[in-house]
Structures are given as C-alpha cells and as structure tokens.
N, C-alpha and C positions, 0 to 999 in steps of 0.2 A: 182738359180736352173733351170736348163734346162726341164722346164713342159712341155716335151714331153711327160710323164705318167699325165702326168698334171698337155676393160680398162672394186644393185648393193649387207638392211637388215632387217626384221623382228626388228631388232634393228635400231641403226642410225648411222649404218656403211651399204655400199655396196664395193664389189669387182668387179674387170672385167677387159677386154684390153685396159680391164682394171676392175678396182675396185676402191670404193670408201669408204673412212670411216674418213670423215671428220670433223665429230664434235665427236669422240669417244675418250676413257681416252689417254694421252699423246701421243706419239712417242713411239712405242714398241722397246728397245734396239736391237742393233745389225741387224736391216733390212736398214739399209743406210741411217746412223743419220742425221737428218738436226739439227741437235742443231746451228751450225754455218754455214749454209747454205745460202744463198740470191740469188737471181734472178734481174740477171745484164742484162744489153741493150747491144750486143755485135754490132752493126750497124744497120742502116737503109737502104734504098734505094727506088726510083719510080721504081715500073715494069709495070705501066699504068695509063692515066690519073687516075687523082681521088684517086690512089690507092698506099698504101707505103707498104711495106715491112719489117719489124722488126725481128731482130734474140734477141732473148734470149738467156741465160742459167743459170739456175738455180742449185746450187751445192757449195762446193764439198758434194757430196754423200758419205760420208764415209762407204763402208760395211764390218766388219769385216771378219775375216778368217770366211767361211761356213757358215753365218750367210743369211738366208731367210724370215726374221717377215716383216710381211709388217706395212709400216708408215703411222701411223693415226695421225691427224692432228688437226685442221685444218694446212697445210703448203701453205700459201698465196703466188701468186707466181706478179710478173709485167705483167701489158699488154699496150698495146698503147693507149694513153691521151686521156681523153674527151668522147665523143658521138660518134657511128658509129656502120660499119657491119665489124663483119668477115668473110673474104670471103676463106680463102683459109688459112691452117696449114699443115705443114709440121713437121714433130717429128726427131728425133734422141738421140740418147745415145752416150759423147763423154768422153775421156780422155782427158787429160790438154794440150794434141796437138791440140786439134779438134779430133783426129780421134776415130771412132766407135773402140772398145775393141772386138775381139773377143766374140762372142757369147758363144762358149762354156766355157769360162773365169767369164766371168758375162755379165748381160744380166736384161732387165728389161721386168721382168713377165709381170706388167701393169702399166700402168698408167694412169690418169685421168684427167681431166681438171673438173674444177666443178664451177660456178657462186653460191658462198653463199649469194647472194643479192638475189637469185630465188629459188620456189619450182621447185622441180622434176616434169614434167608430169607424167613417169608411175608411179613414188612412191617417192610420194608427201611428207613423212616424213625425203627425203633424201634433199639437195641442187640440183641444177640443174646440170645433167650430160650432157656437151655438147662437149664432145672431149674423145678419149680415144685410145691409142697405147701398142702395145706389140713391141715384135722384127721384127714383118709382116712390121711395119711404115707404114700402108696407108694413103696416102697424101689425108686428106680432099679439096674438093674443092665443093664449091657453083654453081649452074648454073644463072647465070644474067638472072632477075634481083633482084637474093637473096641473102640474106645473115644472119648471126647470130646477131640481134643488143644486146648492151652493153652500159648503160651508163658509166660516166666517175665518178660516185660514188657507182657500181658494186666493188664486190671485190672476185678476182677469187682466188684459191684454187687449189691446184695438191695433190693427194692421190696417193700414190703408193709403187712395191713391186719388190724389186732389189733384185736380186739374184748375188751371190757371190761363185761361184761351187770352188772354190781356198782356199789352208788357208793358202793365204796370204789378208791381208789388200789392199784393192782396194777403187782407189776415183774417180769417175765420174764424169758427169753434162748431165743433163737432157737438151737438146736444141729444142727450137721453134720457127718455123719461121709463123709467123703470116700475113695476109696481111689484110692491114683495109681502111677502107674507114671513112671518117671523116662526122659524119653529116654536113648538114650545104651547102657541096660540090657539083655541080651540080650533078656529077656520083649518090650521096648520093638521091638525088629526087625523083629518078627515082626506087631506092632500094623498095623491097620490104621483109618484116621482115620472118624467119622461126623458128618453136619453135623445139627443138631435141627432140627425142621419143627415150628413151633407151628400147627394148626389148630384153628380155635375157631367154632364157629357166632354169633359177633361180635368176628369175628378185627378189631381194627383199632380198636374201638369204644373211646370213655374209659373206660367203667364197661359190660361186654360181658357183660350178663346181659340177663333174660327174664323174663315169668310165666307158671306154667305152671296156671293157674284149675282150680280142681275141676269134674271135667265135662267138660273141655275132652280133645277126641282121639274122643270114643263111645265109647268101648271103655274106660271108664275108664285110658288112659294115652294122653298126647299125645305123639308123635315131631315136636321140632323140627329144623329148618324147615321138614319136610315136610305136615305135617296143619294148620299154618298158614296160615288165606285171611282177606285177601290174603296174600300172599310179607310176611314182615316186613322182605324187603329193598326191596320197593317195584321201582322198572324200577331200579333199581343194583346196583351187582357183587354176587354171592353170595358172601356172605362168611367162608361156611360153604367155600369151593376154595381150593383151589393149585395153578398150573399145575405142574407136572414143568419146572423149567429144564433139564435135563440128567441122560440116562439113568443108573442108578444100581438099587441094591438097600437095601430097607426091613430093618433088622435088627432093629429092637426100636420097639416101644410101649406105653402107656400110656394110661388116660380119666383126667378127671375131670369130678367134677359134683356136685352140691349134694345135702343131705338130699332125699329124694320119688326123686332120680332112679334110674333101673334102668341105664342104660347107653348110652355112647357107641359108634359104631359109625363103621367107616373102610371106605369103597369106594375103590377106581379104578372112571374114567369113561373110556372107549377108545373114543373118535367116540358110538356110541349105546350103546355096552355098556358093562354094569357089574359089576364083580367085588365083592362083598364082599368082603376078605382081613383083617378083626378084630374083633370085640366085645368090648369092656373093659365087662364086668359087675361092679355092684356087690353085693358078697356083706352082708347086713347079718346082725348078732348081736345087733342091738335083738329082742327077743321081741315087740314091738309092728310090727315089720315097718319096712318101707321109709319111717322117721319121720326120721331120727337124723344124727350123724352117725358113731353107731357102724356102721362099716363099712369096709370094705376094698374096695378096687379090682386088678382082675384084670390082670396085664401080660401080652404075649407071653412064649411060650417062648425060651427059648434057642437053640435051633434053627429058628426061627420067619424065614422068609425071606421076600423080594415082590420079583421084580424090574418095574423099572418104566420106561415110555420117556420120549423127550421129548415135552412135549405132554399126556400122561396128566393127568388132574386129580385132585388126593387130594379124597375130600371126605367130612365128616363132621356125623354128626347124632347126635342124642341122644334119649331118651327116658323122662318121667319120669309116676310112679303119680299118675293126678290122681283117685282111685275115693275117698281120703280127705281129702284135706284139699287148699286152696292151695299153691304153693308161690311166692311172691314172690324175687325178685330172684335166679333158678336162672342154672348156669350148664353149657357143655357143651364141650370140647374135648378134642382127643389130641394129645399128645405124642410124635414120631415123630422117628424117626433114619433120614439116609439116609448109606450109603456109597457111592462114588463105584467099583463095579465092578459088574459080569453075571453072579454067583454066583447071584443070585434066579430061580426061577423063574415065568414068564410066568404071571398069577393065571387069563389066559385061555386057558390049557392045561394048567394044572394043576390039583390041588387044592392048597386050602392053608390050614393049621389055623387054624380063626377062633375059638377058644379059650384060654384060660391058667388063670394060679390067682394067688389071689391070693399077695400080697408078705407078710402079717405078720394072724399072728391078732387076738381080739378085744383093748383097749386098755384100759386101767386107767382111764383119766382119762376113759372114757365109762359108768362102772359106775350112775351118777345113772341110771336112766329119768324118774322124777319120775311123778305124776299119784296118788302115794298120798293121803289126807285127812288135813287141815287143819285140820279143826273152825271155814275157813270160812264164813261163812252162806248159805245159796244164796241165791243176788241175786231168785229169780223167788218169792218165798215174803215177802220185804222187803217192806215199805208202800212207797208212792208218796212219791220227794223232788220237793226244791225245787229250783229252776232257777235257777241265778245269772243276775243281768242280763245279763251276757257268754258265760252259757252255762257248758262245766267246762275249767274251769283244767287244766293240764299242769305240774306244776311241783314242784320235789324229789321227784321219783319217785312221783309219786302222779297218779289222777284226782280232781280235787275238783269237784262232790259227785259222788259213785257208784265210789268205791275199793272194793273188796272188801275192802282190810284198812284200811280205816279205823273209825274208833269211832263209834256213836250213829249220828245221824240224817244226819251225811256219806258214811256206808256206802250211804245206800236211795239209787235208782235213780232220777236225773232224768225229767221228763217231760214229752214231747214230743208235739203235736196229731201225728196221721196226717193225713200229706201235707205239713207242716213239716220241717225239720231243726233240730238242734242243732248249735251250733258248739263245737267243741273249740279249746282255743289252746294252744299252746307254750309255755310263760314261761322253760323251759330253754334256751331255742333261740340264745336271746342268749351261753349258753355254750358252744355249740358241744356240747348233747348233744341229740340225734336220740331221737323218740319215734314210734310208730306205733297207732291206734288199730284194731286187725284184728279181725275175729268170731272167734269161737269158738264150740265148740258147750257151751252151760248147763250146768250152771253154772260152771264152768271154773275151779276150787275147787283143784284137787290141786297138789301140789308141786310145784316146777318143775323141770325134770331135763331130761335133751339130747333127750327124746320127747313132754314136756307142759311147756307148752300148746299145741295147734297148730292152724292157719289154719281151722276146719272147723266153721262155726259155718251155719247151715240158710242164714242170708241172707249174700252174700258181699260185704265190705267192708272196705277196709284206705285207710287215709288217704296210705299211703306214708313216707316217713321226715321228718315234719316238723321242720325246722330249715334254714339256711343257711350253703354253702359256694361253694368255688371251682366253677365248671360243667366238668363230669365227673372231679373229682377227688371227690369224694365220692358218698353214696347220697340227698344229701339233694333235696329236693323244691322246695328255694327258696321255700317258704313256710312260715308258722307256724300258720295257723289253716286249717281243715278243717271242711266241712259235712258232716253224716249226708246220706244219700240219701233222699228224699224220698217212695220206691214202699216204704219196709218197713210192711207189716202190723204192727196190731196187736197186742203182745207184749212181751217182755224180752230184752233182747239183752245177750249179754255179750260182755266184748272183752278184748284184752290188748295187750302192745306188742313187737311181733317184735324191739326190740332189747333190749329188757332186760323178759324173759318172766314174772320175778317179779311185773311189775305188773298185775295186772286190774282191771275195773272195770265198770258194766251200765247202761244207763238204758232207757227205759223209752217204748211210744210205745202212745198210749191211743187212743180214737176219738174224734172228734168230736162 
C-alpha cells in the first residue's frame, strides 16, 4: 500500500519504519508470507581495515494480490558470526534480479531489525529495536569510534509490512548490507558500544500512526503532537518522551515519516527548558513536491554530539504539509543512539548542529510520478447511474457501479438524494484484502505513479481500510461496509482507494 495517506505496543507488538510485532500470534496471512522464507549470505567484502561488509537477503516475500497485513513473527533473519559492532546498514527491497520493483507496484511500508536477545530501551516490553527502513532506505551509519555491539549468541529478528498495490501475486527479498567489525580486532579496541533509543510520537502503540487532515495546523502544515487539541494522548503518558535513564552522550540520529511529511525534530527537555539539538528533514525529488515517497531523509553528522543527564527527557515531534492533500495513516519517529560516556556537549551551553544531509540520492524504483492521461472519461461530464439495492459493491478491484475504468453504463456515477448517503461494501474483505473509499480531487483520471492519485479531493472523506483483522496487528477498520457523509453538497465526487490507487471511481449526489 502506497502510505501516502498513511520501521513500536501497549501489547507485545510495535509498528514503524518501521514497526515491530515480534513475538505476537503467527504470521498474519497474505501480508508477505515467510512461511518458506530464509535469509541467505549473498557476498562479503573488506571496505576498511578491521571491517567486512555482508549482503544479505532474506525472502521470497510472497504477497498476494492486494494483500497489506503486516508479519508478525518472530521471523529470525542472519547476521555476521561471532562478537562485534555494527557499524553501518544499508536496506533495500529487491526482485529475483536484484533490482528495487517499482514503488508504486509494491513497496515495503516498514520494516525492522530487532535483537530478541535484548530489551527495548524506550519500551522495554518490546525486544530491542535497533534498525528500521521504509521506502525513504536511509543508510544508517555510526560515527568512530561507535558502533551497535552484538554477540555471536544474539538472535536478531525482522518484523514487517509489504505492501502489494497489484492483484497480481508478487515475490520479493528484503536486502542488507551490514558492515561489522569483529571483536577481538585491533579496529574493534578502540570501539566504543551505543545503545538505540527508538522515539516515536506513538511510541508503544500497535499500529503507531496518525492523520494528518488537509487544513489541519493553519498554516497549511500540522506539527504533531503539538498543534493537536485535545493532546492525542488524552491525561496519559506522552508518548512522544523518554526519560534519560542514565547520563550518556547522543552520537547519531535519524527521522522517519511518511509521504506529506517535512520533518521529524528531537529536543531535550531540562526541568522547563528545552534545547532543540536535531531536525531530520525530508529532502524530496518528486517535482510534485512533498507528495511521494520519492525522498530522502537527513541523518546527523558524523561529528554530531549531545551530551545528556539523568532525568533529561528526549522528545520528538514531527511535522507534515497538509496545504495539499490528506495524509492518512502518517507516521513520525527518531532513531537515536546513546553511548554510555561525557564526550557530549551540554545542548544547554552550547550550540549544536541541528542539521545533516541526506544518506543517498534520488531512487530508481520512485521514477513513476503517475497523473499523466488515460483517455479516461471524466466521471463529472457522465450521465446519472443506477444505484444497486445495496448500494456499490467493492469487489475484484473494482467500484460497481461508478468504476472509472469500467465499460458502458457501470462507468456513470451512482446517485445519491442530498442529505442521504451511499453505502459502499467490501466483498473482498472476506479475503483478507483492504480497500479504502478516499476523495480526490476531479476527476482523478491520470496514471497512477508513487504522487497520483492523492487524498485532496474539495470535500474530505475516506472510509478507512475496510476489511477485517487481528486488533492492532493490521490497518484494518474491522468492518466492511461504509456510509458517505450525509452534509456533501450537491455535485460529483470522485474517489480512489489509498491501497491499491489504480482503483477509482465517482458517484454522484443530486438535490432534492
């Protein structure tokens, strides 16, 4: 699913860019079975003393037609032998060539790296979250003389949530390139150990997104959880902190966050004061702007320090364009390293660079923008359709009546009194594939590509992911049928389905 509308749980699942839900009931069918899955060595190589270099991949991914449940696990993946630091990851999503699939095709929402030999620092009910990628892949990298240590009797784990916008059958592999350092090794001596700090503005949550509504913030952009009223935490913890257990120094970080969004940001909080010390901005190379999920995300420097006390609270928000379009089911976290010494300097007496750049230019597998013509027919120019007794069906990828790319008289656009609604139903739903009924704005005709169709349709509406699942193992809604809203003005609305965006469809609400 292209979560432009949108790697953790109050249970003992987390989600995020990842997400994580590792020791939860099986593998949820049809989200990209690992039943026959394994994680193979595809080569090694030196790229500096002391240091090797390991490609993985792990797969085949199978996901079915339309199918988006995310795989709970635990699914144990390979990592390099023995003792040592990781110093540097790099991700990708490949097909059986090697090469990245098309984004708009399928696309891996998140994924996770997680050490089940370790607790969670912020939420210690989970395993250790120490890695985490969406479609962004920003290239982790450690600054010397740090690194992630791992024994050789650690056994790591990948959670994650593949999306399959096609209904056709698609098979992937998850790929990682790892760079390690071997204890033992002089390089290795001289290492110093960092523990990761996932913060997430719904750190804890099963499924730890948001929406971020067009409109919403004034200023055409909303910062969550701040420009949020009420608190979306309600009088319970903010879930967006983490206290400082024990003073240390920040070496490196990382945002993530979903298509619409601009940027995660990390403060310390010191009794009433507060330092900003990072913004992880997302650089986008959509020529459509902040739509896509062509982009990149900014990591600290290399030289990039915070020291920080016991007590101090990290806390992080995020901020995403709402001047265009919806963005449904967003999400916002940083991924943060702390080493365990007083190298850092005090953010409250110094300065300290709240900039980076990004990890890796634009991406092959985002070159689709999509929204060129189709030849087709605008839905608002159609004659007036007929209203099935039940309203329009949902079912093998289509809206019936009012598909745009259906034939004859199933094309025109149901109709609906003002002040009534329509019911939409799922017939998919029984298979375990997720449809969404979301505005758009008219006629919403062009290609589909990782920046069309999107949420930004005049009247704002989305049904949410109808179909049913495990409760917070999936996005689903727990039901199948969905009423229009009852206040749309007379006109023609058209829609599409933020999981699988090929589909549109329009109906139609007349006067009375």
């Amino acid at each position: 699913m292209r979560q432009r509308h949108g790697i953790l749980g109050a249970t003992i699942l987390a989600v995020a860019a990842a997400c994580s839900c590792p020791t939860a009931p099986a593998a949820a069918a049809g989200s990209g079975s690992a039943a026959h899955a394994t994680s193979q060595l595809v080569w090694t190589k030196a790229v500096a003393p002391g240091v090797t270099r390991y490609r993985y991949r792990y797969g085949p991914l199978v996901a079915a037609p339309g199918q988006n449940l995310i795989v709970v696990g635990p699914v144990t993946i390979e990592k390099p032998p023995g003792d040592g630091y990781l110093t540097r990851v790099q991700p990708d999503l490949v097909d059986s060539s090697g090469k990245a699939p098309p984004i708009e095709q399928v696309h891996m929402h998140h994924a996770v790296m997680l050490n089940l030999s370790r607790k969670d620092t912020t939420y210690p009910s989970l395993p250790q979250r120490f890695y985490g990628f969406a479609e962004e892949k920003t290239i982790g990298q450690f600054p010397a003389p740090y690194g992630y240590p791992s024994s050789g009797s650690d056994v790591w784990a990948m959670n994650y949530m593949l999306h399959n916008e096609t209904p056709t059958t698609r098979e992937v592999w998850a790929q990682y390139d790892i760079d390690w350092t071997p204890a033992g090794s002089d390089r290795a001596r001289h290492m110093k150990p960092a523990r990761p700090l996932w913060i997430d503005v719904q750190n804890g949550k099963a499924y730890p997104v948001f929406d971020a509504l067009a409109g919403q913030g004034g200023d055409g952009r909303l910062t969550y959880p701040d420009e949020v009223v009420p608190s979306p935490y309600g009088r319970g913890p903010r879930l967006n902190e983490w206290k400082v257990d024990r003073p240390g120094t920040l070496v490196a970080a990382a945002g993530h966050l979903h298509p619409g969004g601009l940027r995660v940001d990390l403060n310390v909080v010191r009794g009433k004061r507060r330092a900003h010390v990072f913004r992880s901005n997302a650089r986008y190379f959509d020529p459509n702007g902040p739509v896509s999920w062509d982009l990149a995300m900014t990591k600290t420097p290399l030289s990039w320090r915070v020291g920080v006390r016991k007590g101090d609270v990290l806390r992080v928000s995020t901020t995403y364009d709402t001047s265009r379009a919806s963005w449904y089911e967003s999400m916002g976290l940083m991924l943060a390293y702390l080493a365990d010494d007083s190298s850092g300097p005090d953010p409250f007496r110094r300065h300290v660079f709240t900039t980076g750049a990004i990890t890796h230019g634009h991406l092959a597998a985002a070159d689709n923008h999509g929204g060129r013509r189709t030849g087709l027919r605008d839905p608002r120019s159609a004659p007036d359709g007929s209203t099935f007794s039940n309203g329009v069906a949902i079912g093998d990828f289509s809206y019936l009546p009012g598909d745009l790319a259906a034939g004859g008289a199933l094309a025109n656009p149901p109709v609906v009194l003002s002040g009534q609604s329509l019911r939409f139903g799922n017939l998919d739903a029984s298979g375990s594939i997720f449809h969404t009924v979301t505005a758009c704005r008219a006629p919403c005709t062009g290609s589909t590509g990782v920046s069309y169709p999107l949420a930004n349709g005049p009247a704002h509406f989305d049904s949410g992911q109808l179909g049913f699942g495990p409760a917070g193992y999936t996005a689903a809604v727990n039901r199948a049928d969905w009423l229009t809203p009852t206040g749309l003005r007379p006109g023609t609305y058209a829609y599409f389905c933020r999981v699988h965006p090929f589909m549109r469809g329009a109906f139609r609400v007349a006067r009375k």
